[in-house]
NUSE-176311 format. One record per atom (N, C-alpha, C, O): residue in three letters; x, y, z. Coordinates in steps of 0.05 Angstrom, whole numbers, plus 5000, padded with zeros to 4 digits. Layout:
AlaXYZ ...
REM end
This chain:
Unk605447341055 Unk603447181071 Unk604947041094 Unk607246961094 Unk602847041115 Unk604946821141 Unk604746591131 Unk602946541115 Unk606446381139 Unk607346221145 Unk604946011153 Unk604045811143 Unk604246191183 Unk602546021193 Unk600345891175 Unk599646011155 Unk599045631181 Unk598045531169 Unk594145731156 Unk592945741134 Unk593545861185 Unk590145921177 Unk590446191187 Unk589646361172 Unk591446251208 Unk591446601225 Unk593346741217 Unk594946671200 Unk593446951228 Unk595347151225 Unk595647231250 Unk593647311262 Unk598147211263 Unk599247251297 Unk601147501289 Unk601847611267 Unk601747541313 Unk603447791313 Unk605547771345 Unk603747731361 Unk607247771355 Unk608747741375 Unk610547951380 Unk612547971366 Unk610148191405 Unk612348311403 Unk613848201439 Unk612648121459 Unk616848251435 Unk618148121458 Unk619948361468 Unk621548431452 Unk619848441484 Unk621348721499 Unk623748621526 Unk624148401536 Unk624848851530 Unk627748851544 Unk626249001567 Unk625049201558 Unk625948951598 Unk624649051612 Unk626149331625 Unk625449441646 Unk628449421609 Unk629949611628 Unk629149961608 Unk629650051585 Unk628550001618 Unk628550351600 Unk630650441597 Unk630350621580 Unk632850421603 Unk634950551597 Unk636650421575 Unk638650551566 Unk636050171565 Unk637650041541 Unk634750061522 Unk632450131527 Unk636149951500 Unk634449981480 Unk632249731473 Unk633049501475 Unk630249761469 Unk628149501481 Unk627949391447 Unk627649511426 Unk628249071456 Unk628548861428 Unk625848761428 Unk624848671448 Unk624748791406 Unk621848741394 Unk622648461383 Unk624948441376 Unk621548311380 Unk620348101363 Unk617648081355 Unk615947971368 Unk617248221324 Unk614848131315 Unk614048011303 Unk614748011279 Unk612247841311 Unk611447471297 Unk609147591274 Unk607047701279 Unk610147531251 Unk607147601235 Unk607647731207 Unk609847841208 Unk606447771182 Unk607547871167 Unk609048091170 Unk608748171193 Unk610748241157 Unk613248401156 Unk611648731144 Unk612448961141 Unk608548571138 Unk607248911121 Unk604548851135 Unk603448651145 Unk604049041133 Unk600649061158 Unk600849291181 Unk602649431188 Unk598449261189 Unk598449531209 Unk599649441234 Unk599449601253 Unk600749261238 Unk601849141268 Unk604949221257 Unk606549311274 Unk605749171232 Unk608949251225 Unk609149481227 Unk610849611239 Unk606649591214 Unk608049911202 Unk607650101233 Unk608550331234 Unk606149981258 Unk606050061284 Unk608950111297 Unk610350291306 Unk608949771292 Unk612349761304 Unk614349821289 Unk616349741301 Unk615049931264 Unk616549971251 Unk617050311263 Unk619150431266 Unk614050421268 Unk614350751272 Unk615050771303 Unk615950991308 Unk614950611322 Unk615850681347 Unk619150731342 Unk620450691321 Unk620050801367 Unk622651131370 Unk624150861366 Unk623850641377 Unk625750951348 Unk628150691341 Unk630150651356 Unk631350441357 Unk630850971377 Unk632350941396 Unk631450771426 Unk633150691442 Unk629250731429 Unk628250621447 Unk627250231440 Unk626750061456 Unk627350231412 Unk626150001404 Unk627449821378 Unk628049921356 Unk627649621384 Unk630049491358 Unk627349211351 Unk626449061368 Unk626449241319 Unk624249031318 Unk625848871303 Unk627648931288 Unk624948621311 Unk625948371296 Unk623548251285 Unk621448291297 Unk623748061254 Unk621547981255 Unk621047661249 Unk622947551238 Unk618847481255 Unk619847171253 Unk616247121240 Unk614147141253 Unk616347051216 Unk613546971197 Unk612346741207 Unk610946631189 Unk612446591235 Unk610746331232 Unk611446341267 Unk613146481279 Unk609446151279 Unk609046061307 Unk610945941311 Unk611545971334 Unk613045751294 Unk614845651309 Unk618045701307 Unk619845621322 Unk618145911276 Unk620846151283 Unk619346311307 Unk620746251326 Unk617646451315 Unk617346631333 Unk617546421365 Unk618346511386 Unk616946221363 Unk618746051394 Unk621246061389 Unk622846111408 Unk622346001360 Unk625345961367 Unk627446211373 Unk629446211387 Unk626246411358 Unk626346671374 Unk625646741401 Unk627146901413 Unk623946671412 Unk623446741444 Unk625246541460 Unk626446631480 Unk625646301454 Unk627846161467 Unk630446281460 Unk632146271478 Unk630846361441 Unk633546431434 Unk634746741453 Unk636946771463 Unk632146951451 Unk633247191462 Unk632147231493 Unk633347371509 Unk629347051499 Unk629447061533 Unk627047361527 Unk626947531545 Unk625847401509 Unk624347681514 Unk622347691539 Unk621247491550 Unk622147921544 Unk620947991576 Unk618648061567 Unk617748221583 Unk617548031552 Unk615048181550 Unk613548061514 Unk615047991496 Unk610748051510 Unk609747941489 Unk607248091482 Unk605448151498 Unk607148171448 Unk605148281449 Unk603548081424 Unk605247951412 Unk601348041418 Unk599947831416 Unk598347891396 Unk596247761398 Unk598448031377 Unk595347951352 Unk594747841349 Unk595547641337 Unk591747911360 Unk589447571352 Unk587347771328 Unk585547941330 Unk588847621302 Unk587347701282 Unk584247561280 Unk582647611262 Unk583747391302 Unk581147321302 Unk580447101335 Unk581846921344 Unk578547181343 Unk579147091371 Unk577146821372 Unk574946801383 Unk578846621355 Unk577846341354 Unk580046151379 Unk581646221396 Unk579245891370 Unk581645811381 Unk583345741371 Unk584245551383 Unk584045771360 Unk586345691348 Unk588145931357 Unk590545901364 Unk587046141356 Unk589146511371 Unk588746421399 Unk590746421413 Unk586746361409 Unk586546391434 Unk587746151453 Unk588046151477 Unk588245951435 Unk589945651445 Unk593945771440 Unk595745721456 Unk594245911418 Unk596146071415 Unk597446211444 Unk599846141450 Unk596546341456 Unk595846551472 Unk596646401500 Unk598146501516 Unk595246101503 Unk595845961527 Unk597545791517 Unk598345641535 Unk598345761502 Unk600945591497 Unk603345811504 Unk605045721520 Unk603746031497 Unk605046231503 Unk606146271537 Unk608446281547 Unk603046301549 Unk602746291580 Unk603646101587 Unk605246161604 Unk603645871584 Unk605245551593 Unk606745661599 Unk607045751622 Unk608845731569 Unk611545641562 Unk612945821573 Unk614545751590 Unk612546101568 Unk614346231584 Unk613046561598 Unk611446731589 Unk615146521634 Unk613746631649 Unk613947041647 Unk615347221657 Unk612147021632 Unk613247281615 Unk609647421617 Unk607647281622 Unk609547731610 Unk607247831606 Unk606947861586 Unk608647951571 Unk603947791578 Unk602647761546 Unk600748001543 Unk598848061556 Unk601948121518 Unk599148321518 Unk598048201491 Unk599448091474 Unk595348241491 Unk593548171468 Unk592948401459 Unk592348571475 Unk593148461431 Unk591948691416 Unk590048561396 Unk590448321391 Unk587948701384 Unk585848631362 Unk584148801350 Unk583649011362 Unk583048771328 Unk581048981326 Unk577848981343 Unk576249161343 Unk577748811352 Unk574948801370 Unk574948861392 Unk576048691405 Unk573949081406 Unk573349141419 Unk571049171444 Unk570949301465 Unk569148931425 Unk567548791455 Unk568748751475 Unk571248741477 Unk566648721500 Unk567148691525 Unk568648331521 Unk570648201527 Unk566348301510 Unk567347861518 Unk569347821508 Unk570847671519 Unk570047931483 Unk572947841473 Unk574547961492 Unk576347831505 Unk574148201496 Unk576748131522 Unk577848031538 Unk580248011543 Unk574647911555 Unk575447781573 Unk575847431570 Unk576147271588 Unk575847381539 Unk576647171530 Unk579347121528 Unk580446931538 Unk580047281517 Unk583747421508 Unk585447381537 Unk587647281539 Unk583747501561 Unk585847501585 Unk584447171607 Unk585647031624 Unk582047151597 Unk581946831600 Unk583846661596 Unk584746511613 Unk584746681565 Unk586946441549 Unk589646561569 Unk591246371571 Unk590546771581 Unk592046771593 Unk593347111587 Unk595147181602 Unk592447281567 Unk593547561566 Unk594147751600 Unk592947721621 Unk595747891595 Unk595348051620 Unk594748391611 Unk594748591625 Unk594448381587 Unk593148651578 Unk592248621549 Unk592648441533 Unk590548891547 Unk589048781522 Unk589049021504 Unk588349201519 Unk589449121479 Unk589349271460 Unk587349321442 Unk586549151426 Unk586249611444 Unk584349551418 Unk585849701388 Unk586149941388 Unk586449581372 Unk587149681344 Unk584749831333 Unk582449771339 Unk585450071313 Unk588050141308 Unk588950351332 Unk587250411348 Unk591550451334 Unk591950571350 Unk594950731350 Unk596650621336 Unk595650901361 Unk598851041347 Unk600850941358 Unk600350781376 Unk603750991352 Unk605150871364 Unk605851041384 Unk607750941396 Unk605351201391 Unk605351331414 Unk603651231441 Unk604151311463 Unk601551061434 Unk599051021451 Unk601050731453 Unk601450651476 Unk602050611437 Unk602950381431 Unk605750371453 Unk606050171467 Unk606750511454 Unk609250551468 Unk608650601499 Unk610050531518 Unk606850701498 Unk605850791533 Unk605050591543 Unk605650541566 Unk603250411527 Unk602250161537 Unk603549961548 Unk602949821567 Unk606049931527 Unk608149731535 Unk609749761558 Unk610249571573 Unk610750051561 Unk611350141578 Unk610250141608 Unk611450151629 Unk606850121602 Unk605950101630 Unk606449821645 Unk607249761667 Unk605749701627 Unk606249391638 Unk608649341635 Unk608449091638 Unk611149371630 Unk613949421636 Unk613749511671 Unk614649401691 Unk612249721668 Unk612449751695 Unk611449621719 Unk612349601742 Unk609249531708 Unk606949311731 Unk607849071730 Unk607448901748 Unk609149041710 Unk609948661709 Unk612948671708 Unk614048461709 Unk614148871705 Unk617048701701 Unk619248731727 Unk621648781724 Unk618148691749 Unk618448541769 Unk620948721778 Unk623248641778 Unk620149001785 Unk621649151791 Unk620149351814 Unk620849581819 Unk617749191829 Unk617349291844 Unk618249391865 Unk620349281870 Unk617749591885 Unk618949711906 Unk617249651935 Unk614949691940 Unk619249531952 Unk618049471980 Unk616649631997 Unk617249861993 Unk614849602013 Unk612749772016 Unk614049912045 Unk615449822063 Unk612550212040 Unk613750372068 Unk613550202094 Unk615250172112 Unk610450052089 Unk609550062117 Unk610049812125 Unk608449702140 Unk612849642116 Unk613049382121 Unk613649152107 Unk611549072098 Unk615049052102 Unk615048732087 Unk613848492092 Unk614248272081 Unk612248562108 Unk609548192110 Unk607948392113 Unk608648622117 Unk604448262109 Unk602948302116 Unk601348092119 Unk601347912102 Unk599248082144 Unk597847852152 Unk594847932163 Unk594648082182 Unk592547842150 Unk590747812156 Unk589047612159 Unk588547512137 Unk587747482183 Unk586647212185 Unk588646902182 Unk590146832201 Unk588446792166 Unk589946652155 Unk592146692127 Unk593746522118 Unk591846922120 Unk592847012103 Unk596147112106 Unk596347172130 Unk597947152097 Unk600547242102 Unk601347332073 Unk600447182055 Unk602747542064 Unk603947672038 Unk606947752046 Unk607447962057 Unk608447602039 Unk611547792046 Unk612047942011 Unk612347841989 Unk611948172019 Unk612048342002 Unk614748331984 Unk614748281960 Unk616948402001 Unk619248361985 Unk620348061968 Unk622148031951 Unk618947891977 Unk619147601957 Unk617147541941 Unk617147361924 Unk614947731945 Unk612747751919 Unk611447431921 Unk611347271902 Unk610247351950 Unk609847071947 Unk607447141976 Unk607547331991 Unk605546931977 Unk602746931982 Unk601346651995 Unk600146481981 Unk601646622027 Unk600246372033 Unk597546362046 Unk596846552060 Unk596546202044 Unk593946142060 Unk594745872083 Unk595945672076 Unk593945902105 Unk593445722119 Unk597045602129 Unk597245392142 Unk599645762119 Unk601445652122 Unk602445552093 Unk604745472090 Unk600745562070 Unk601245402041 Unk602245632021 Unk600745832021 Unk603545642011 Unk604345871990 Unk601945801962 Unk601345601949 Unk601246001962 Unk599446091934 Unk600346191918 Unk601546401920 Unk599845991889 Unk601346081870 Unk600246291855 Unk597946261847 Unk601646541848 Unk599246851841 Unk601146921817 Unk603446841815 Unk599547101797 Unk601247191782 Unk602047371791 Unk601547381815 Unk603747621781 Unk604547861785 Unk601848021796 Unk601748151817 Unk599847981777 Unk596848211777 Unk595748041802 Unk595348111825 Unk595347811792 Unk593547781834 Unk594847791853 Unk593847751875 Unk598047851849 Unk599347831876 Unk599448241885 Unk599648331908 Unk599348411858 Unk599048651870 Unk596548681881 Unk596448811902 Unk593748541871 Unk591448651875 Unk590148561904 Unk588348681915 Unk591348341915 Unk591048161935 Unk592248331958 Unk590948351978 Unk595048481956 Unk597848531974 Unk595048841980 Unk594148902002 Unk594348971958 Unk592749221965 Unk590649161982 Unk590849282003 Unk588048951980 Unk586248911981 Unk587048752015 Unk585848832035 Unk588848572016 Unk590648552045 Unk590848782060 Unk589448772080 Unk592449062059 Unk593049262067 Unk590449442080 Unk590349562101 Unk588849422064 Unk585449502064 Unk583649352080 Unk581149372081 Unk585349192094 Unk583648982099 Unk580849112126 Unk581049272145 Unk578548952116 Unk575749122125 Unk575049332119 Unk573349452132 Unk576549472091 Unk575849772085 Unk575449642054 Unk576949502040 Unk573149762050 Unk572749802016 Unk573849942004 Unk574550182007 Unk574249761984 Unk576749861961 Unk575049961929 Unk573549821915 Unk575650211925 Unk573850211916 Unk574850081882 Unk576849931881 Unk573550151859 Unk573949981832 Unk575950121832 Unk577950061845 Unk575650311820 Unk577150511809 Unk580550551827 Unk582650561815 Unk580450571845 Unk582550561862 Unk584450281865 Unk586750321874 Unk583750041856 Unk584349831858 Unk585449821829 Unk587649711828 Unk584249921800 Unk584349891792 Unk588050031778 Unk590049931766 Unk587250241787 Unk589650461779 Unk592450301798 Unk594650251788 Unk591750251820 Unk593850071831 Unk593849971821 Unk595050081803 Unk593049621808 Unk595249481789 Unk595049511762 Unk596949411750 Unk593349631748 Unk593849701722 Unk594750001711 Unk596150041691 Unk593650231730 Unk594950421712 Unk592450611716 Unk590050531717 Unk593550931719 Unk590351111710 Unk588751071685 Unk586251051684 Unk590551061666 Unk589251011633 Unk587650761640 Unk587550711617 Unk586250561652 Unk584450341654 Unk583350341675 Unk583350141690 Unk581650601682 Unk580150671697 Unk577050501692 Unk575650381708 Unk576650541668 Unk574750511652 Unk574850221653 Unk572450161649 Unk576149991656 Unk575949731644 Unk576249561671 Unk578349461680 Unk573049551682 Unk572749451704 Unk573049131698 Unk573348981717 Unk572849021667 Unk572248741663 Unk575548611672 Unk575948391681 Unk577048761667 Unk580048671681 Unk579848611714 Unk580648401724 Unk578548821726 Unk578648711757 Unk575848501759 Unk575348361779 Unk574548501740 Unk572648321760 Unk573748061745 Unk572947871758 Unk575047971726 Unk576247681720 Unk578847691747 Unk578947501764 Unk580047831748 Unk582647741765 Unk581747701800 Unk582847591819 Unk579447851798 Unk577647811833 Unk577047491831 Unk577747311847 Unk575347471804 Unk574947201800 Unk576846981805 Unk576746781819 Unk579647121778 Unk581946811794 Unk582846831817 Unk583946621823 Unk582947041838 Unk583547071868 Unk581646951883 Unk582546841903 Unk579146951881 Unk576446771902 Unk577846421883 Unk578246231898 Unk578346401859 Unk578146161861 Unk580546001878 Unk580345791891 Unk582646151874 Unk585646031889 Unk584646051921 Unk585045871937 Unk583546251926 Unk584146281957 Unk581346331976 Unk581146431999 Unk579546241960 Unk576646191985 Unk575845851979 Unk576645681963 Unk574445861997 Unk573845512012 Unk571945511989 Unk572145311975 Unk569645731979 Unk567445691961 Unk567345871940 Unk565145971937 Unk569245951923 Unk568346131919 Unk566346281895 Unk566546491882 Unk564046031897 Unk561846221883 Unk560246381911 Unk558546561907 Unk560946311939 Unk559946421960 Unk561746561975 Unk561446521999 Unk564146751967 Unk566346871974 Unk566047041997 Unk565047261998 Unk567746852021 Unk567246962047 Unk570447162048 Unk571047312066 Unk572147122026 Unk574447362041 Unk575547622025 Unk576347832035 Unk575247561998 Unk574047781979 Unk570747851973 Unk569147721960 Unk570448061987 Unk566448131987 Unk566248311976 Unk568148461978 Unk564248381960 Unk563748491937 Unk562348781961 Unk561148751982 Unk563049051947 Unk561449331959 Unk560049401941 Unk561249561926 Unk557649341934 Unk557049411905 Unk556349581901 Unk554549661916 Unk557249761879 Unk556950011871 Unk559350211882 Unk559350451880 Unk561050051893 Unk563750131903 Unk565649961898 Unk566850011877 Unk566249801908 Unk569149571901 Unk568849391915 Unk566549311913 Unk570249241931 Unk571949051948 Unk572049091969 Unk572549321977 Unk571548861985 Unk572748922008 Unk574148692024 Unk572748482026 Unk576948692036 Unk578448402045 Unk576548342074 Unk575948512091 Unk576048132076 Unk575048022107 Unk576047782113 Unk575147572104 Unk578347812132 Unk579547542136 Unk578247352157 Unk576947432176 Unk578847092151 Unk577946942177 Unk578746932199 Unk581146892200 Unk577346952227 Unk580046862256 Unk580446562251 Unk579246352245 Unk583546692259 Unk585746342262 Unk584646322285 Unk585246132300 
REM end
C-alpha cells in the first residue's frame, strides 16, 4: 500500500538525452499497472527507481534534478489535481498526467492543474515509450533555430527564437515551452490561418491530431497573457471550422 495518506500517485522523472540511459522515478506502489508498465519498458533505455509517498518522491526529484514527470491521477479530485500544481510550482520540468478516464473534462482539468500531456491507461509500453519520448522532444529544450531567422515581429509583438523568450509592447512574456512554440508558429503565419490540425502537429506531435481540447486550453492561456480582453480576442482570432489566425496591432 502507498504511503500516501488517501490517493495513489505515480511519478515518473526522465534524463532528456537519448543517447544515455533515461532514470525513471516512480512515485507509487512498487505493484500495479503503472509498475508493471514501467518495469517492461527497454531497460537499456530506462533505469526505474521507486519512492512510495509524495514526500520521498520530492526528495527524490530534488535529489536527482529529473527532466521530465509522469503523473497518475488515480482519481481526478483535488487532492491529485492540487498534487499536480504543486509539482508545476516547484519544479520547472514537463508533467505528463496519465489515468484511466478518458473524458474530454478530465483532461482538460489535468492540464488546467498544470500537466503538459495527458495519458489514457491502459496502454503498452511501447505506446508508453513513444509518448515520453515525444515530449522529450517538444519540451526538453533542445529546440533548433529557425531557417528563416532568429526574431520575429508582428505589431507589437517580438519572439527571439534562439532565447525561447516573448514580449509584448517592449515587456517579456512569461510562456511555457507549449505557448512559446504555438505563439512563435501562429507569429510566423501571421494573417494566414492556421489551421487545427497543423498547429497542432507543430507543438504536440502527429499522434494528437485528434485532441483539439489541448490547443483550444493553451489558445486560451495565450489570449489570457497577451490580449488587452481576452474574452474579446483581437490578436489570436478564431477561423472556425479551420484554426487560428495571428492579427497584430499597428505600433
Amino acid at each position: 500500500m502507498l504511503e500516501h495518506p488517501r490517493k495513489c500517485l505515480t511519478t515518473i522523472a526522465i534524463a532528456p538525452i537519448y543517447k544515455t540511459t533515461y532514470v525513471l522515478l516512480l512515485v507509487g506502489s512498487e505493484r500495479g499497472g503503472v509498475a508493471d508498465l514501467a518495469r517492461a519498458l527497454d531497460s537499456r533505455l530506462f533505469q526505474v527507481d521507486y519512492a512510495t509517498s509524495e514526500a520521498r518522491a520530492v526528495n527524490a526529484l530534488n535529489r536527482s534534478h529529473p527532466h521530465l514527470i509522469l503523473l497518475e491521477l488515480a482519481s481526478l479530485d483535488s487532492v491529485m489535481l492540487g498534487l499536480c500544481r504543486r509539482l508545476r510550482d516547484s519544479y520547472p520540468v514537463p508533467i505528463v498526467a496519465c489515468s484511466l478516464s478518458s473524458r474530454e473534462q478530465d483532461v482538460v482539468r489535468a492540464l488546467d492543474a498544470g500537466a503538459d500531456d495527458y495519458l489514457v491507461l491502459p496502454m503498452r509500453p511501447v505506446e508508453l515509450m513513444a509518448r515520453l519520448r515525444a515530449v522529450i522532444r517538444r519540451l526538453g529544450g533542445n529546440g533548433q533555430a529557425s531557417p528563416n531567422g532568429q526574431r520575429l515581429v508582428a505589431g507589437d509583438i517580438e519572439i527571439l527564437l534562439d532565447e525561447q523568450k516573448a514580449f509584448r509592447r517592449g515587456t517579456e512574456v512569461d510562456l511555457s515551452p507549449i505557448e512559446f512554440k504555438l505563439l512563435a508558429l501562429l507569429v510566423r503565419e501571421t494573417g494566414r490561418p492556421v489551421s487545427h490540425s497543423k498547429l497542432i502537429a507543430h507543438v504536440w506531435g502527429p499522434e494528437y491530431v485528434d485532441c483539439r481540447h489541448y490547443l483550444r486550453l493553451y489558445v486560451r492561456y495565450l489570449r489570457a497573457k497577451l490580449e488587452d480582453s481576452p474574452q474579446s480576442p483581437e490578436l489570436i482570432q478564431n477561423e472556425w471550422g479551420v484554426g487560428y489566425r495571428f492579427e497584430p496591432k499597428p505600433v
